[in-house]
PDB file of N, CA, C and O in Angstrom:
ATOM      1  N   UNK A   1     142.253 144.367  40.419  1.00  0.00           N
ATOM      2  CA  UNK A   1     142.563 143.306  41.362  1.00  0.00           C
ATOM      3  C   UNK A   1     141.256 142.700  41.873  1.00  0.00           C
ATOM      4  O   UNK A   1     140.519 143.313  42.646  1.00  0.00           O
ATOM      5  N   UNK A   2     140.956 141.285  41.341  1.00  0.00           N
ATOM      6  CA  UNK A   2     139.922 140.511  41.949  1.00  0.00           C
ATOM      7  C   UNK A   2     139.878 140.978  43.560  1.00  0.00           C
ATOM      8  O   UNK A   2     140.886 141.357  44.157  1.00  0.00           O
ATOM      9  N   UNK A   3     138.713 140.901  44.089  1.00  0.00           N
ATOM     10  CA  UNK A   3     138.505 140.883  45.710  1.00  0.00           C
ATOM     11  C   UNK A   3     138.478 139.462  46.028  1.00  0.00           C
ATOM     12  O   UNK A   3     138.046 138.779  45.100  1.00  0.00           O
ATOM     13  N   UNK A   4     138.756 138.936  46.890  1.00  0.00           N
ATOM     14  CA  UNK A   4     138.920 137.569  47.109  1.00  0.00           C
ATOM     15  C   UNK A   4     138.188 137.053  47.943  1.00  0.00           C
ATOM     16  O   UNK A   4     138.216 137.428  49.115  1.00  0.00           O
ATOM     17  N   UNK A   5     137.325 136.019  47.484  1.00  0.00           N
ATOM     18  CA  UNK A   5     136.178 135.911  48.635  1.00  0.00           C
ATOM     19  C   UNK A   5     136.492 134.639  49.746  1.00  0.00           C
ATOM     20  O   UNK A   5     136.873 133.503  49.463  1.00  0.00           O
ATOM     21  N   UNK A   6     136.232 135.156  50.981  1.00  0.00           N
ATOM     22  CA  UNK A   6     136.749 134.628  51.949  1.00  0.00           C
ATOM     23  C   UNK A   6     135.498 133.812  52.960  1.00  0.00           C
ATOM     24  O   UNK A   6     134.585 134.386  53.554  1.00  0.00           O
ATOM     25  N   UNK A   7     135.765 132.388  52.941  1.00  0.00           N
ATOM     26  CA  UNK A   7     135.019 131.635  52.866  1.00  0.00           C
ATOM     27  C   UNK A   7     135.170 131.152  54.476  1.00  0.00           C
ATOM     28  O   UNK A   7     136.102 130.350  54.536  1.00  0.00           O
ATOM     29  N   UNK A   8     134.614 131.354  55.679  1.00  0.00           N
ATOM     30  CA  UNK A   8     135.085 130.842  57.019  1.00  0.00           C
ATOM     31  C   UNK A   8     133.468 129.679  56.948  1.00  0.00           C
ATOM     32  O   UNK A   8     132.258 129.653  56.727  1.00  0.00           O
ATOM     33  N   UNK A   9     134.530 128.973  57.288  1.00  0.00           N
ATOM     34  CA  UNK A   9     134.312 127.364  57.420  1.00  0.00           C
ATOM     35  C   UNK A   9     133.566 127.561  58.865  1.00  0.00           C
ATOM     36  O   UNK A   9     134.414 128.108  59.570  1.00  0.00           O
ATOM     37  N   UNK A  10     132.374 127.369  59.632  1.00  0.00           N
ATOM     38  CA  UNK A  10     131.936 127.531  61.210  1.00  0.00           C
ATOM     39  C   UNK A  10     132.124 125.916  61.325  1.00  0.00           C
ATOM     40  O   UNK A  10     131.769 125.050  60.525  1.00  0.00           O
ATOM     41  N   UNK A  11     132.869 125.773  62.714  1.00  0.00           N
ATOM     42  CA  UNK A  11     132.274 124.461  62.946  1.00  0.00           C
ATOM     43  C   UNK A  11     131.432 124.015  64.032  1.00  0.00           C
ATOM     44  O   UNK A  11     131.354 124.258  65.236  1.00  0.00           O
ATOM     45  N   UNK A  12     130.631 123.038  62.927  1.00  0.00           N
ATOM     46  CA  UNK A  12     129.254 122.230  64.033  1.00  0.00           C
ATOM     47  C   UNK A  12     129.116 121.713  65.280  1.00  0.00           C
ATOM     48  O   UNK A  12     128.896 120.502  65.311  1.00  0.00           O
ATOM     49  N   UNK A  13     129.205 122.474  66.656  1.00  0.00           N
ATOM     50  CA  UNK A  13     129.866 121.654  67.473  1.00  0.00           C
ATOM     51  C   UNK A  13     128.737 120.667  67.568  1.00  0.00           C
ATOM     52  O   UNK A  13     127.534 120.809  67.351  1.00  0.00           O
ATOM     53  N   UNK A  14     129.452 119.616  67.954  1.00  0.00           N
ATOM     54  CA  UNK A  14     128.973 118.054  67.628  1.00  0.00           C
ATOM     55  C   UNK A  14     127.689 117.847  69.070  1.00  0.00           C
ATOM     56  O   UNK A  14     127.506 118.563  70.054  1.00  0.00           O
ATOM     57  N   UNK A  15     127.294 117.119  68.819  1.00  0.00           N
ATOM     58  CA  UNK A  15     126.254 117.024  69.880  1.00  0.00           C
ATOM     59  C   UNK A  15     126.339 116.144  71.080  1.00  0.00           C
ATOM     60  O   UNK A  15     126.519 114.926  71.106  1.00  0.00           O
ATOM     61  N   UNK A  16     126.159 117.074  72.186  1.00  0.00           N
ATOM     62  CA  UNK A  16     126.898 116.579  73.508  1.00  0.00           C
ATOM     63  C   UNK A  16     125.670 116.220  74.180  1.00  0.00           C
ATOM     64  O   UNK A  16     124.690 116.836  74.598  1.00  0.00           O
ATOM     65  N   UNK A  17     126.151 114.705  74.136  1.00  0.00           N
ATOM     66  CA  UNK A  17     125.350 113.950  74.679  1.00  0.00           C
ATOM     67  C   UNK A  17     125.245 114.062  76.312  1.00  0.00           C
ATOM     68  O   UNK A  17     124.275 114.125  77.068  1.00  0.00           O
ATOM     69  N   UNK A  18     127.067 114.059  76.593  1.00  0.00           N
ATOM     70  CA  UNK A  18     127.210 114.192  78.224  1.00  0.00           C
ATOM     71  C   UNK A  18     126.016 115.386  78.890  1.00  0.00           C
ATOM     72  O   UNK A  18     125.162 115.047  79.709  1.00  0.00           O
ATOM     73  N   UNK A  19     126.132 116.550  78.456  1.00  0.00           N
ATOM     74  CA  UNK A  19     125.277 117.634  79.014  1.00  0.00           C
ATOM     75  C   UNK A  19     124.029 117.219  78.996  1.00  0.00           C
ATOM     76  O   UNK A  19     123.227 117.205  79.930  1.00  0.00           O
ATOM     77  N   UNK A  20     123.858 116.808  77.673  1.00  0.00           N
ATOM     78  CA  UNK A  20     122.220 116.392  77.806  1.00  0.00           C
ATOM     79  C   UNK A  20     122.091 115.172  79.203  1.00  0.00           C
ATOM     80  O   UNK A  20     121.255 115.319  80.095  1.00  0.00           O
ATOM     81  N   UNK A  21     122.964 114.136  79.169  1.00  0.00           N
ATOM     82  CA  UNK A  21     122.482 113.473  79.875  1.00  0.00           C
ATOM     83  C   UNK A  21     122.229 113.740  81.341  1.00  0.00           C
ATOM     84  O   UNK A  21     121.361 113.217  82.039  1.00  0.00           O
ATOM     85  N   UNK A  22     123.502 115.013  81.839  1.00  0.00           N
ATOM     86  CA  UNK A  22     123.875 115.572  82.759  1.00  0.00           C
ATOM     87  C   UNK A  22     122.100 116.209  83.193  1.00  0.00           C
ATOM     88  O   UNK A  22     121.506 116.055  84.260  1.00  0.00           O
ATOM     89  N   UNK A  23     121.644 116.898  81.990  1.00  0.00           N
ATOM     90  CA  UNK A  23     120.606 117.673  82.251  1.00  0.00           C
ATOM     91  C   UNK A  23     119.639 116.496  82.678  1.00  0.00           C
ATOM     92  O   UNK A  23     118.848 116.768  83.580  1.00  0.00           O
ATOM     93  N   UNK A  24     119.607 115.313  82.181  1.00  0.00           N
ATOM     94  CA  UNK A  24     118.368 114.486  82.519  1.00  0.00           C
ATOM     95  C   UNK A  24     118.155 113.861  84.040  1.00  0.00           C
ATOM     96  O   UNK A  24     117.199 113.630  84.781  1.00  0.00           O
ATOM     97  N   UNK A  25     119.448 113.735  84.072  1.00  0.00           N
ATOM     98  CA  UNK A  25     119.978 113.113  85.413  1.00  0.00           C
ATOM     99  C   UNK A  25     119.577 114.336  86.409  1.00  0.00           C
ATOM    100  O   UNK A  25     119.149 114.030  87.523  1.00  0.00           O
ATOM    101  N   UNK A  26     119.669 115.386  86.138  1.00  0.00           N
ATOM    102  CA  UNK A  26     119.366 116.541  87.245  1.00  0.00           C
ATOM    103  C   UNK A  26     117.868 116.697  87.278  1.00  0.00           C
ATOM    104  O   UNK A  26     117.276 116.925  88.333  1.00  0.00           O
ATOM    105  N   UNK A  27     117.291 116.578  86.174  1.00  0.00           N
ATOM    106  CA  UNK A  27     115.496 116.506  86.220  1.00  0.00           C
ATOM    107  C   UNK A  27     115.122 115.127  86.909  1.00  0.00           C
ATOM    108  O   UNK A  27     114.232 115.308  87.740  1.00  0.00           O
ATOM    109  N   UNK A  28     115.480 113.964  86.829  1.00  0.00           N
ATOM    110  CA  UNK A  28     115.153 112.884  87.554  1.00  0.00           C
ATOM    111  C   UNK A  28     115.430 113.076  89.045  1.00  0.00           C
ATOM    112  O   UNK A  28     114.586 112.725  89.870  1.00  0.00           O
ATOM    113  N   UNK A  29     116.689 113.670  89.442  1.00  0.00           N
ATOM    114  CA  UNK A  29     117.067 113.899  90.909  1.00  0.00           C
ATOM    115  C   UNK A  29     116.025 114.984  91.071  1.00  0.00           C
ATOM    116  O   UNK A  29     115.283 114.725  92.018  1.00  0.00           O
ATOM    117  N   UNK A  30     115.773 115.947  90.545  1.00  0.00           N
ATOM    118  CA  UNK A  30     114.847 116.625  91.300  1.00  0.00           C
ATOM    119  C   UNK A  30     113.161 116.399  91.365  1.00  0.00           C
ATOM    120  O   UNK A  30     112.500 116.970  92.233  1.00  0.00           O
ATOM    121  N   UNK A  31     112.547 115.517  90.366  1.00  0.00           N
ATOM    122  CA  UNK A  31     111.587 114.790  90.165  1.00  0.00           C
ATOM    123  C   UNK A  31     111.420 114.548  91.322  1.00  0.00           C
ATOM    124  O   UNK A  31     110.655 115.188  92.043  1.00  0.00           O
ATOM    125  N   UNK A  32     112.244 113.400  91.752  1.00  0.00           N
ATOM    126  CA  UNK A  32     111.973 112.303  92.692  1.00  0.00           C
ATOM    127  C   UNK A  32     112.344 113.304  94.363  1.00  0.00           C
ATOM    128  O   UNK A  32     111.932 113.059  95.497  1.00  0.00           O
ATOM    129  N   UNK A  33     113.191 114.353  93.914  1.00  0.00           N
ATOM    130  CA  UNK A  33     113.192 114.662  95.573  1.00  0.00           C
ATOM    131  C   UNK A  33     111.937 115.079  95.899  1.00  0.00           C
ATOM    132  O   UNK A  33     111.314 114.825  96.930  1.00  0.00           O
ATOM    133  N   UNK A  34     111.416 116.098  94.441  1.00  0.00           N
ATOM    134  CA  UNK A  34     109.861 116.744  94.902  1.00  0.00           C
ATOM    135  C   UNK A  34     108.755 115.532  95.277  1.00  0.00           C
ATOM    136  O   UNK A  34     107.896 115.829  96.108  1.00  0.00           O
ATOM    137  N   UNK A  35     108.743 114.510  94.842  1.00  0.00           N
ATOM    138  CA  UNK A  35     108.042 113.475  94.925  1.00  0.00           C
ATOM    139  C   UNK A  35     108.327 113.109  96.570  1.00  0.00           C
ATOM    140  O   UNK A  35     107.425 112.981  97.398  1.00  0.00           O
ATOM    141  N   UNK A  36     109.713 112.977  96.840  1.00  0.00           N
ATOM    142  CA  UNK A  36     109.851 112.353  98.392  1.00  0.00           C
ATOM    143  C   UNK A  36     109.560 113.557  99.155  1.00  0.00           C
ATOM    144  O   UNK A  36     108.850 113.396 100.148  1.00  0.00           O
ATOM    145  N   UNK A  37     109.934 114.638  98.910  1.00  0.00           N
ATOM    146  CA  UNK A  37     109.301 116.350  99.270  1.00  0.00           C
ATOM    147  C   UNK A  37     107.636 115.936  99.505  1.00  0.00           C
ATOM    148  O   UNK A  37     107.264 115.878 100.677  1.00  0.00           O
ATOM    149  N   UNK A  38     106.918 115.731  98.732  1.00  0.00           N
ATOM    150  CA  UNK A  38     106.033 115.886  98.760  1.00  0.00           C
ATOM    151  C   UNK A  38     104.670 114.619  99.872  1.00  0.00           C
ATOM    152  O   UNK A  38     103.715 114.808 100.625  1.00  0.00           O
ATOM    153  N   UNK A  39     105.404 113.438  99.321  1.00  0.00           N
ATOM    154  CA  UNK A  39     105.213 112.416 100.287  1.00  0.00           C
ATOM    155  C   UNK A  39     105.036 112.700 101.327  1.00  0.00           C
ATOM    156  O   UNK A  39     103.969 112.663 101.939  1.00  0.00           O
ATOM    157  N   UNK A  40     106.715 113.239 101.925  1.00  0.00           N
ATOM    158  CA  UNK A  40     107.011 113.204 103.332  1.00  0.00           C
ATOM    159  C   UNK A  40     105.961 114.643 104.168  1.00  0.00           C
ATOM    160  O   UNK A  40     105.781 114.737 105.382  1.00  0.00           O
ATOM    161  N   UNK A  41     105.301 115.806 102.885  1.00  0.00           N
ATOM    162  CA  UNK A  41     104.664 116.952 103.487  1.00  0.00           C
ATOM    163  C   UNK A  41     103.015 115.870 103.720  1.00  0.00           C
ATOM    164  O   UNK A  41     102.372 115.813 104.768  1.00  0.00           O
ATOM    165  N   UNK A  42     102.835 115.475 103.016  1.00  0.00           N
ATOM    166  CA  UNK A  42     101.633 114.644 103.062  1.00  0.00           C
ATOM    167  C   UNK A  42     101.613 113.627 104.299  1.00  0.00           C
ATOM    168  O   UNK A  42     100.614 113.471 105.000  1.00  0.00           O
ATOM    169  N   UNK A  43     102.740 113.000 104.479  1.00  0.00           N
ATOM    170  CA  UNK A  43     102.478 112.002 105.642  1.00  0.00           C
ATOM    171  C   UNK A  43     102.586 112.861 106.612  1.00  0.00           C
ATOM    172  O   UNK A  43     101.834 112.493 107.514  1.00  0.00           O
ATOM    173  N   UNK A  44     103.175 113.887 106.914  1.00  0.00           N
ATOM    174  CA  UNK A  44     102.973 115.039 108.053  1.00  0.00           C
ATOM    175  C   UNK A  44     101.789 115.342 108.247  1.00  0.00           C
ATOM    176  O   UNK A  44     101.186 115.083 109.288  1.00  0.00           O
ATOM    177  N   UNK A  45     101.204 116.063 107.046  1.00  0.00           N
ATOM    178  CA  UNK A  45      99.780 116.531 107.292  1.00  0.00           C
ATOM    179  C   UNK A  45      98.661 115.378 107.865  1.00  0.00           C
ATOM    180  O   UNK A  45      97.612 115.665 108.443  1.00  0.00           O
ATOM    181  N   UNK A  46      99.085 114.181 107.600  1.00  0.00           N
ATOM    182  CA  UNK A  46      98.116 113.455 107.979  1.00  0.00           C
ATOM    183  C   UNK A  46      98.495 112.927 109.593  1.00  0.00           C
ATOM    184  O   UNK A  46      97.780 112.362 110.421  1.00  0.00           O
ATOM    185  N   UNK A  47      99.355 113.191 109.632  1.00  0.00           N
ATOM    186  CA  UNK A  47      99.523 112.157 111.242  1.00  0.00           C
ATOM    187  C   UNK A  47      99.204 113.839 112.148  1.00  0.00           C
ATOM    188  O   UNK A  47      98.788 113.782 113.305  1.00  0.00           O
ATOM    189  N   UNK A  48      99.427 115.108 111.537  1.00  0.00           N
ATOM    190  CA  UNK A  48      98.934 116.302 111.990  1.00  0.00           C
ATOM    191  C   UNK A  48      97.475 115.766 112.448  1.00  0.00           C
ATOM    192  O   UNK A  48      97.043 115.691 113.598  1.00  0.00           O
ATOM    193  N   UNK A  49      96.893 115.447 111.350  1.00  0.00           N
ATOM    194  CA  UNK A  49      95.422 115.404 111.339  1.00  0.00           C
ATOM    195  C   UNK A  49      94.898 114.654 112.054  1.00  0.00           C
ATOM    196  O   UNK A  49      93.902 114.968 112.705  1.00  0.00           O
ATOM    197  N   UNK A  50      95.480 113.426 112.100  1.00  0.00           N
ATOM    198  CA  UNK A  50      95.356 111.891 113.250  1.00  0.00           C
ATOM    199  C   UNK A  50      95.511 112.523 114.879  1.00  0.00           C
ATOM    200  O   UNK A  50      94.772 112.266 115.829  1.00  0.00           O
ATOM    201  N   UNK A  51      96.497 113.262 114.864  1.00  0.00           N
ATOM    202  CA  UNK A  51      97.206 113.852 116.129  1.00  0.00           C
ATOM    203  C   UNK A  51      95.572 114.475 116.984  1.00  0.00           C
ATOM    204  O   UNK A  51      94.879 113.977 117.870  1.00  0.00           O
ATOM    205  N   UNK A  52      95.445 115.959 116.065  1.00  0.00           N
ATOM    206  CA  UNK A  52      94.522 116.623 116.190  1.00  0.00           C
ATOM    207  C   UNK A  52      92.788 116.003 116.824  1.00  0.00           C
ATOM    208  O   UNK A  52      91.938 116.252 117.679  1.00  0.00           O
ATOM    209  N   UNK A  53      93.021 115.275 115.938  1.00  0.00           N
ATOM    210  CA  UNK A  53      91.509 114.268 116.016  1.00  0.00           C
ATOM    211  C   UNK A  53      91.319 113.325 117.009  1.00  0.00           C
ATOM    212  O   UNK A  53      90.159 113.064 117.328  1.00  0.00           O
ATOM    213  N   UNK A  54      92.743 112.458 117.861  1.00  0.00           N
ATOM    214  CA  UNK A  54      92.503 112.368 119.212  1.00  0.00           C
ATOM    215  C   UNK A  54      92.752 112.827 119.763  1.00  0.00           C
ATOM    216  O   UNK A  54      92.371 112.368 120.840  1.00  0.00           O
ATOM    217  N   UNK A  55      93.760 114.429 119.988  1.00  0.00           N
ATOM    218  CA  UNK A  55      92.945 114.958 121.027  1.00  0.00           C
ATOM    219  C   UNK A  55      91.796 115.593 121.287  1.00  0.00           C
ATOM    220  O   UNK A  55      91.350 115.753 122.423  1.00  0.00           O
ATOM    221  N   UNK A  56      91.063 116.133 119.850  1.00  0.00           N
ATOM    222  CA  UNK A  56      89.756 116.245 120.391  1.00  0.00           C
ATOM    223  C   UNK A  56      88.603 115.415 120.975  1.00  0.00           C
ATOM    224  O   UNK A  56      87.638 115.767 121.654  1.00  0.00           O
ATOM    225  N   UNK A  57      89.122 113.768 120.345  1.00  0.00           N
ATOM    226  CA  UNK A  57      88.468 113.057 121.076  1.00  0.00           C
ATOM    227  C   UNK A  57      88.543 112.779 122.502  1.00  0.00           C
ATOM    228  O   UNK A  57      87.558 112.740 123.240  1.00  0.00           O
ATOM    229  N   UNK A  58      89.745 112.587 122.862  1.00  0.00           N
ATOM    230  CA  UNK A  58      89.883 112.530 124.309  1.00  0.00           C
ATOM    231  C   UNK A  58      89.727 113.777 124.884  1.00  0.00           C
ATOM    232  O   UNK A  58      90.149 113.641 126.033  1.00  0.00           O
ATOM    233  N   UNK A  59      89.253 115.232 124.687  1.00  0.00           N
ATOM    234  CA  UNK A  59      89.165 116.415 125.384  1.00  0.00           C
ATOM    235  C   UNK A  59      87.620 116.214 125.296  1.00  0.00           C
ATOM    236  O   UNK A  59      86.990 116.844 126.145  1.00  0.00           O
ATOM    237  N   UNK A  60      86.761 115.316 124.270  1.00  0.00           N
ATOM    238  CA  UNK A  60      85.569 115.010 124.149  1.00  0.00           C
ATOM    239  C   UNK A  60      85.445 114.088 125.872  1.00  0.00           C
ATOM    240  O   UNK A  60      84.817 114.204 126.925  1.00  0.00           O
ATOM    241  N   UNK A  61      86.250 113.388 125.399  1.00  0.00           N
ATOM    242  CA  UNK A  61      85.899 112.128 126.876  1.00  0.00           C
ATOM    243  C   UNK A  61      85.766 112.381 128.249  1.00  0.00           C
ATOM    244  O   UNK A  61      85.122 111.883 129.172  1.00  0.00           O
ATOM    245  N   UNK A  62      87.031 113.842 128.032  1.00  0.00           N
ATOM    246  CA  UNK A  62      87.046 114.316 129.779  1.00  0.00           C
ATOM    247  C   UNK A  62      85.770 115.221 129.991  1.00  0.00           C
ATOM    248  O   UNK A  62      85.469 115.511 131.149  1.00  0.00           O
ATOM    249  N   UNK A  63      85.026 115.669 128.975  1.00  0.00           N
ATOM    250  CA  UNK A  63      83.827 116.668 129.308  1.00  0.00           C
ATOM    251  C   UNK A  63      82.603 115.650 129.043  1.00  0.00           C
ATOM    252  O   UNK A  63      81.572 116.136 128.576  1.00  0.00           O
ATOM    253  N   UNK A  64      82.635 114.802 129.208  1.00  0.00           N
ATOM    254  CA  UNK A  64      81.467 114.252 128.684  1.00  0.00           C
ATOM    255  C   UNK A  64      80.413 113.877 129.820  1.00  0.00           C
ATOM    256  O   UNK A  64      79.385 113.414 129.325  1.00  0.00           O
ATOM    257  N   UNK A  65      80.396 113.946 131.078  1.00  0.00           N
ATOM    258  CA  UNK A  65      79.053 114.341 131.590  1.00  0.00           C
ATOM    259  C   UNK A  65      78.801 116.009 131.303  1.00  0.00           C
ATOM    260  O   UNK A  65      77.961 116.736 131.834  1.00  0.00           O
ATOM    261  N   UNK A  66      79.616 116.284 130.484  1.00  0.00           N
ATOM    262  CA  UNK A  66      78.498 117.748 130.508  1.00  0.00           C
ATOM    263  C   UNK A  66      77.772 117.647 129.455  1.00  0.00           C
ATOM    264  O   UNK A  66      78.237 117.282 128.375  1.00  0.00           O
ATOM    265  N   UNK A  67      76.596 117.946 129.635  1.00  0.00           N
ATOM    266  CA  UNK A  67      75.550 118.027 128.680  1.00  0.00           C
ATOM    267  C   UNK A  67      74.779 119.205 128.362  1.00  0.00           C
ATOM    268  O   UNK A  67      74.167 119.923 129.153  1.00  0.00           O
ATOM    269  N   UNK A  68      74.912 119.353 126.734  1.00  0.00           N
ATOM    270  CA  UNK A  68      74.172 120.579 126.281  1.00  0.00           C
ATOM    271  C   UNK A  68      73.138 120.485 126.100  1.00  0.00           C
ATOM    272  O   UNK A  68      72.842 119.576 125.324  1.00  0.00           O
ATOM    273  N   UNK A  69      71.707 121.525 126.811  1.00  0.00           N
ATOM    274  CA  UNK A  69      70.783 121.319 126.786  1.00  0.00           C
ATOM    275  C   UNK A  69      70.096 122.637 125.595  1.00  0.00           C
ATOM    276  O   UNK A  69      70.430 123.807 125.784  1.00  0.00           O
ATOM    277  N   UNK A  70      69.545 122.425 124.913  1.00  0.00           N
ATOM    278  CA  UNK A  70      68.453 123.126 124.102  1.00  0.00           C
ATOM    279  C   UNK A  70      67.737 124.095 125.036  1.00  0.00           C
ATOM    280  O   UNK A  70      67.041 123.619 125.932  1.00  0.00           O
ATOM    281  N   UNK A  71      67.877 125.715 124.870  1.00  0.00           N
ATOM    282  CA  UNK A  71      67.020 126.641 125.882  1.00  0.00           C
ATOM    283  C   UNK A  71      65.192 126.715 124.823  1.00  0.00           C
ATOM    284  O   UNK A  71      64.240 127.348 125.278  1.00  0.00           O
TER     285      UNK A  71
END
């Protein structure tokens, strides 16, 4: 008795565009949040820095007849 050779057909699943696009769309949304993430840590740090810098100037202004003298 021949053995009968048994031939399974796999099928190709077809190429899904939706997921891919799904995936691109989720890298662009998170692109751009890190980008506005990142902006918005930067314009902090700087108005931090602005902040900082007048009040040392004006803590400069209120001491300023004192004068440091060289011993």
């Amino acid at each position: 008795m021949p053995l009968k050779r048994v031939v399974q057909f796999t099928t190709v699943p077809m190429f899904d565009h939706h997921r891919i696009i799904n995936h691109v769309t989720l890298y662009i949304q998170s692109s751009t949040f890190l980008y506005k993430f990142s902006s918005l840590l930067q314009r902090l740090i700087f108005s931090s820095y602005l902040i900082s810098n007048y009040l040392f100037i004006t803590d400069l202004e209120k001491h300023r007849d004192f004068k440091i003298t060289a011993c």
